[in-house]
C-alpha positions as CSV (number, residue, x, y, z in Angstrom):
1,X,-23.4,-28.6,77.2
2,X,-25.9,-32.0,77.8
3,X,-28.8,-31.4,80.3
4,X,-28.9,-32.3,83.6
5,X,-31.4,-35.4,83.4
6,X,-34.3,-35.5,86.4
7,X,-36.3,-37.7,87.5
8,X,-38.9,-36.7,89.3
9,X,-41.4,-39.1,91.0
10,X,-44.8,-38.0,92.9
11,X,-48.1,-39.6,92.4
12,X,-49.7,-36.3,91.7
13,X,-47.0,-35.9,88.5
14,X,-49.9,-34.1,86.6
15,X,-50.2,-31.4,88.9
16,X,-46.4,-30.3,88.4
17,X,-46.7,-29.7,84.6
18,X,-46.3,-25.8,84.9
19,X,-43.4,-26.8,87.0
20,X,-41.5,-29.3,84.9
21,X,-42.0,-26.7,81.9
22,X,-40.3,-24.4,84.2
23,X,-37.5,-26.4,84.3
24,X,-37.3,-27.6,80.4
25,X,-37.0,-24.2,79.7
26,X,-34.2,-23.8,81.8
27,X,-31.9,-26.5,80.1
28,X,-33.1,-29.6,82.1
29,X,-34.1,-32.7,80.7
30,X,-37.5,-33.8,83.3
31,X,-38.4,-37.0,83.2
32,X,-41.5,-38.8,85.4
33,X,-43.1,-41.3,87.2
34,X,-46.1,-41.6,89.6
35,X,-45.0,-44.4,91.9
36,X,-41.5,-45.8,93.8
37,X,-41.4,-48.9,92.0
38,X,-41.1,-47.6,88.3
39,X,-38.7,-45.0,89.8
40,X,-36.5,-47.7,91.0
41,X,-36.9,-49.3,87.2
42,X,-35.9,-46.6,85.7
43,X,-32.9,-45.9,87.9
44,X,-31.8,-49.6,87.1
45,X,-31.5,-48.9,83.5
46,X,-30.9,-45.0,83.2
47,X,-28.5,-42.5,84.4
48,X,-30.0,-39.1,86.2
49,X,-28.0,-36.6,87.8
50,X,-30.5,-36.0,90.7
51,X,-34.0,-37.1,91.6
52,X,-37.0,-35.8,93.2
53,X,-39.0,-37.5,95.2
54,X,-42.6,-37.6,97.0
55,X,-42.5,-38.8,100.3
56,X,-46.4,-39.6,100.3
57,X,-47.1,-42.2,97.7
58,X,-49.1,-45.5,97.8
59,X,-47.4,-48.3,97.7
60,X,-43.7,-47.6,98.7
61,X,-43.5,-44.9,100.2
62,X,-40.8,-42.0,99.5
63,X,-38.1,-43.0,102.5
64,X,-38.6,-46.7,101.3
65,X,-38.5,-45.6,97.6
66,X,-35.3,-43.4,99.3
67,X,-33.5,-46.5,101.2
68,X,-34.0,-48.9,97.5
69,X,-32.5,-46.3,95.3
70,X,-29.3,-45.8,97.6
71,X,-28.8,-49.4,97.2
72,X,-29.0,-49.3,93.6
73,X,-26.6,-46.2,93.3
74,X,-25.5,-44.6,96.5
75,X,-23.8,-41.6,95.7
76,X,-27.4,-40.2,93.7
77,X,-28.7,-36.8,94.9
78,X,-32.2,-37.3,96.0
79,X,-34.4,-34.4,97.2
80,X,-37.8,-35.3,99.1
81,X,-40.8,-33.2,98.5
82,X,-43.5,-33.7,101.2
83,X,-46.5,-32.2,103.0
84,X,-45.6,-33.5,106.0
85,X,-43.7,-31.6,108.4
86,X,-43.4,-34.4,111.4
87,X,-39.4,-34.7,113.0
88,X,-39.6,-38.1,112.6
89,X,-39.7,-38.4,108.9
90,X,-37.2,-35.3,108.3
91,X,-34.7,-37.0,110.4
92,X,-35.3,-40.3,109.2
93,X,-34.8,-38.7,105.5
94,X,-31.7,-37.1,106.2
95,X,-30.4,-40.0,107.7
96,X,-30.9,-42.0,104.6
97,X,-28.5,-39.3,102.9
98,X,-31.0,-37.2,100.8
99,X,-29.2,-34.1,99.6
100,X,-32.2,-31.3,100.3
101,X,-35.6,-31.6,101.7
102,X,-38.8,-29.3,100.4
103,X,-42.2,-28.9,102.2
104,X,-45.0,-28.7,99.7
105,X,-46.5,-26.8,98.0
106,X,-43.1,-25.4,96.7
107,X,-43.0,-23.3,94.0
108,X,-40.6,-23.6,90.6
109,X,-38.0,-21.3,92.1
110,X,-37.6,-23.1,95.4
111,X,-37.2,-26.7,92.8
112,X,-34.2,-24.5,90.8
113,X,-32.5,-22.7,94.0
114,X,-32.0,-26.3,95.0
115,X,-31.1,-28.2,91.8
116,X,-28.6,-25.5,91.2
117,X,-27.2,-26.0,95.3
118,X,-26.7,-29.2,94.7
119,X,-25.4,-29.5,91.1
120,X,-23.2,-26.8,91.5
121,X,-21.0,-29.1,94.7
122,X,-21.3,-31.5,91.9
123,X,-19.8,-28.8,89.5
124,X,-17.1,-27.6,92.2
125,X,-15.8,-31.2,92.7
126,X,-15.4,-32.2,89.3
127,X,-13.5,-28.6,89.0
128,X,-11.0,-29.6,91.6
129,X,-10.2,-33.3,90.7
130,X,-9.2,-31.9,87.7
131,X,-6.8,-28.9,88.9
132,X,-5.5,-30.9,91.5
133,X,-4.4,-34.0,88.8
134,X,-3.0,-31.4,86.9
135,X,-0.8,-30.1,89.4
136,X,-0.1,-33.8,90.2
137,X,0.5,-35.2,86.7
138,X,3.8,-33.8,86.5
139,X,5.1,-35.0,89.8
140,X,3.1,-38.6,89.0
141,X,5.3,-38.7,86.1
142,X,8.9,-38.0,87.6
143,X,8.1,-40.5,90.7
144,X,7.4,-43.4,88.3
145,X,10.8,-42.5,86.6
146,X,12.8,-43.2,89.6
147,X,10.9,-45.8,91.4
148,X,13.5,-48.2,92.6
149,X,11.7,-50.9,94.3
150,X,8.2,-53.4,94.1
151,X,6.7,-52.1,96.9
152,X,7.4,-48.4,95.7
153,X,5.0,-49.7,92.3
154,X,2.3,-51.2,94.5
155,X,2.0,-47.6,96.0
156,X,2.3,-45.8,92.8
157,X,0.0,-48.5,91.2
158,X,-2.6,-47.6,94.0
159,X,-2.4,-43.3,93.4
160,X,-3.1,-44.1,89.8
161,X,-6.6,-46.2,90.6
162,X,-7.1,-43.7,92.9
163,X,-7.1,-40.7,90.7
164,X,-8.9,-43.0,87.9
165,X,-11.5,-43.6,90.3
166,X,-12.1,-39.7,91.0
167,X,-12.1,-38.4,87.4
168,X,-13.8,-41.7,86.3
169,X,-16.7,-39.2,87.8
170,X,-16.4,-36.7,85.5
171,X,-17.4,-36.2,82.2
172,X,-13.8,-35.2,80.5
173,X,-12.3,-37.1,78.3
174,X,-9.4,-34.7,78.2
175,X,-8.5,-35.6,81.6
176,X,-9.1,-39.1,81.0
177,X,-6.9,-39.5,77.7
178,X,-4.1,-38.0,79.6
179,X,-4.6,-40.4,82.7
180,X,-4.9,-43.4,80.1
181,X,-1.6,-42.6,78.5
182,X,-0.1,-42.1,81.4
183,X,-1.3,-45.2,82.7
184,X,0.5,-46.9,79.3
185,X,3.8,-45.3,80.3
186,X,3.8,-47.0,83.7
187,X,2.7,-50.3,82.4
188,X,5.9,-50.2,80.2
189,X,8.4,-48.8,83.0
190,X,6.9,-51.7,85.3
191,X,7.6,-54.3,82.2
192,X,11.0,-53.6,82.4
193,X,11.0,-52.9,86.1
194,X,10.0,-56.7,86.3
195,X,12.6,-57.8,83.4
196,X,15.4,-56.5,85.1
197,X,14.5,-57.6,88.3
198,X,12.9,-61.5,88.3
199,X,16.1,-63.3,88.0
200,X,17.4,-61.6,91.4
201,X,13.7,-62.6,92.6
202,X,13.9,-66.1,92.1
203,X,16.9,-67.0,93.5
204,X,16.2,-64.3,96.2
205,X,19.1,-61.8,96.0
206,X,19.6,-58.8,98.2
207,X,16.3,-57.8,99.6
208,X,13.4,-60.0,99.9
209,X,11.1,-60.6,96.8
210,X,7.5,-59.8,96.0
211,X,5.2,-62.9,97.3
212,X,5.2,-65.5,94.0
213,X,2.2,-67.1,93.1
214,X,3.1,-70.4,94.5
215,X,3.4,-69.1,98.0
């Protein structure tokens, strides 16, 4: 099973050795940085699962560092680590969508309790994309057998992105073999969907047509 990989940014970074030990020894991969800007470098050209952020830095700050990574990827889990206790910043926070917020000094088991709250949703999602396609694979496979008309594969078309878009978020390749093949036996059905149907399309037999290119 790979590690969850961590970043974890705070300017004090040498302070939390005893804690990022902790956490190494627990099957996560901790990575570091004292400061928003190489955070937001690194999240440019790595993947991490969830990050951990200072909210009292120099420089940028921890809700700026907070508001540049959500436009870099906004669907990462961030939790905010800070001394400060003031409304203001804990509702400006959770506005920007962080997933947990800790009030220093926290200790390693506070860090894992919610590492393991959030990772675990993670866990649960994945979990049910994949029971719920296979429930649907079976009726994804008879409704593109009988689909009868161009609008009808426009919709199918759309259910199939759809579920490639949710398990495209998981790490399976299982799951995503069996989408991929099933994806090839649409591709063909919708070949000879169109052979047997472009002639009547042209000269605009029975019901009306797709929109051509030249319209």
């Amino acid at each position: 099973m790979s590690k969850v990989k961590i970043l974890w940014v705070d300017d004090q970074i040498d302070l939390l050795k005893s804690h990022i030990i902790f956490l190494n020894e627990r099957n996560y991969h901790v990575e570091t940085c004292t400061n928003g800007n190489d955070a937001l470098d690194k999240i440019s050209n790595q993947r991490y699962d969830i990050i951990l952020l200072d909210e009292n830095m120099p420089g940028l700050s921890g809700i700026e560092t907070l508001k540049k990574i959500k436009k870099i990827d906004r669907n990462l889990k961030v939790i905010m680590i800070t001394k400060s206790e003031e409304e203001n910043i804990m509702e400006e926070a959770i506005g920007r969508e962080i997933s947990d917020y800790l009030i220093k000094p926290v200790n390693p088991n506070q860090i894992l309790l919610s590492l393991k709250k959030n990772l675990k949703n993670k866990e649960l999602v994945k979990d049910s994309n994949i029971s719920e396609y296979q429930q649907q694979f079976r009726n994804l496979s008879f409704d593109m057998m009988n689909i009868s008309s161009w609008s009808a594969w426009i919709d199918f078309y759309l259910e199939l992105t759809d579920w490639e878009l949710k398990l495209s978020e998981i790490d399976d390749d299982t799951m995503i073999e069996i989408l991929n093949s099933q994806k090839s036996e649409a591709n063909s059905l919708f070949s000879k969907f169109i052979e047997k149907n472009y002639e009547s399309w042209v000269k605009e037999i029975n019901s009306p047509p797709p929109i051509k290119s030249h319209n």
